[in-house]
C-alpha positions as CSV (number, residue, x, y, z in Angstrom):
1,X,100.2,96.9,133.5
2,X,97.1,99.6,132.7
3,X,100.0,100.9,129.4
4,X,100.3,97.6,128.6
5,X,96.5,96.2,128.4
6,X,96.0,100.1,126.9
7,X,98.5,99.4,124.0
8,X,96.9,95.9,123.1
9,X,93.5,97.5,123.2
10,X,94.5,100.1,120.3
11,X,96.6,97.8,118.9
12,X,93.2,95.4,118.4
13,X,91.1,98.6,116.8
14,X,93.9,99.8,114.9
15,X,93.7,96.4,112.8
16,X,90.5,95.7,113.0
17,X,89.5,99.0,111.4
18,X,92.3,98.5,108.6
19,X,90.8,95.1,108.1
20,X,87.6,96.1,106.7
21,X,86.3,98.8,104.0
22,X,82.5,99.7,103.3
23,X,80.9,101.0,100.6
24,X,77.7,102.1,98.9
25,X,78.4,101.8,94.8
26,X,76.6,102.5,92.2
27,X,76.4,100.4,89.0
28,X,75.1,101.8,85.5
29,X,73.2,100.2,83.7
30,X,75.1,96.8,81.4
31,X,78.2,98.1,83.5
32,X,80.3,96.2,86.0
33,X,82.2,97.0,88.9
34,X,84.7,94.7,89.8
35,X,87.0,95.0,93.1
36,X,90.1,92.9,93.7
37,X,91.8,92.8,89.6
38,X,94.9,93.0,90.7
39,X,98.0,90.7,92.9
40,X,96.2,90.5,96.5
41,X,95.5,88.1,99.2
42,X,91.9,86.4,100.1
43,X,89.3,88.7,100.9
44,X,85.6,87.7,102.1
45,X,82.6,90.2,101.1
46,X,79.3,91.3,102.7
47,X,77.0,91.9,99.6
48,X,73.7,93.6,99.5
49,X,71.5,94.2,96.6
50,X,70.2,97.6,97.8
51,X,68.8,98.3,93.9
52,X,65.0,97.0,92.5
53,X,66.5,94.5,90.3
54,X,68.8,91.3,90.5
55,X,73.2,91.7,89.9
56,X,75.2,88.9,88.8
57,X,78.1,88.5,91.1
58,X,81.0,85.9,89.6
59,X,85.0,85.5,90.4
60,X,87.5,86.0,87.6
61,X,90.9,85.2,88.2
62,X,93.7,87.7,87.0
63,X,95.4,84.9,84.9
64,X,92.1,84.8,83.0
65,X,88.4,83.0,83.0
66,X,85.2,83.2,85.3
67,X,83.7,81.2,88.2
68,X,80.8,80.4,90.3
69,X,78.7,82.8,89.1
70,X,75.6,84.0,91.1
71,X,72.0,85.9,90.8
72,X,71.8,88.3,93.9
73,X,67.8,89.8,93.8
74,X,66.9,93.1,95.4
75,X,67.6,93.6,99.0
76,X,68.8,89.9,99.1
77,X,72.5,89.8,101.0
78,X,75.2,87.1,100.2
79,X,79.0,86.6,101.5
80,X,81.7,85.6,98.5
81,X,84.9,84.2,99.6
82,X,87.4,85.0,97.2
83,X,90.1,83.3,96.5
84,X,93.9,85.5,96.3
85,X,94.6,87.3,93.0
86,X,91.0,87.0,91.9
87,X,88.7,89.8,91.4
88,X,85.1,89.8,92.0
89,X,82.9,91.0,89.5
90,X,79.3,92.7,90.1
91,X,77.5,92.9,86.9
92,X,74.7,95.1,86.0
93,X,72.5,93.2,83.4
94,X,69.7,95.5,83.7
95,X,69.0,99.0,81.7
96,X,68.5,101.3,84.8
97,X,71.0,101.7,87.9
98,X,71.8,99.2,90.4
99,X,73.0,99.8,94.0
100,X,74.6,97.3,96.2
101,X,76.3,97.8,100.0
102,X,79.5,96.2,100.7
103,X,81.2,94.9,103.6
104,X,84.9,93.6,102.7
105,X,87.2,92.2,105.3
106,X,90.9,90.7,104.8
107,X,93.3,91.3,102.1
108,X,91.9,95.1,101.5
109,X,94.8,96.2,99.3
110,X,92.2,95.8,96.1
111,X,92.2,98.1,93.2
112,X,88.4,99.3,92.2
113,X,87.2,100.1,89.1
114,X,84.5,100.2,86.7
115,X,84.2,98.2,82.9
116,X,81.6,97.8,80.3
């Protein structure tokens, strides 16, 4: 009985650790990061404006366009819900760095990546 409620237990950390990813990025200046542009599942996201000047955080479909787009101002947080093969798109419109802490949890099988 003890192996059994042992195996559940690490069975329940194992997935909740592989359910969630955290990072600090950095954004340069007019640059974008976006997370999730490529085939994936829905994905919810922790956001944090870490940086001394507002990001503009908007979903864009990988079939093409853009939606609800938002202003996120220093150290104010925000969750997204994204919707499946949709990236989300973190857009530095300022000239000097940005920073912003993310929490993501579901589909974490997102490519990463920078663009101008």
């Amino acid at each position: 009985m003890k192996f059994v409620l042992f195996i559940n237990l690490a069975l329940y950390c194992l997935l909740s650790a592989s359910c969630s990813l955290t990072s600090n990025t950095y954004i340069q200046a007019n640059d974008s990061f976006v997370l999730g542009n490529n085939e994936h599942g829905r994905f919810s996201t922790r956001l944090k404006n870490t940086s001394n000047q507002p990001v503009k955080v908007y979903r864009a479909p990988i079939g093409g366009g853009t939606h609800s787009p938002q202003f996120v101002q220093p150290k104010q947080s925000v969750t997204v819900r994204v919707e499946r093969n949709t990236a989300l798109v973190i857009e530095n419109t300022s000239t000097s760095e940005a920073s912003v802490a993310l929490k993501v949890k579901g589909d974490t099988g997102l490519s990463m990546g920078y663009k101008k």
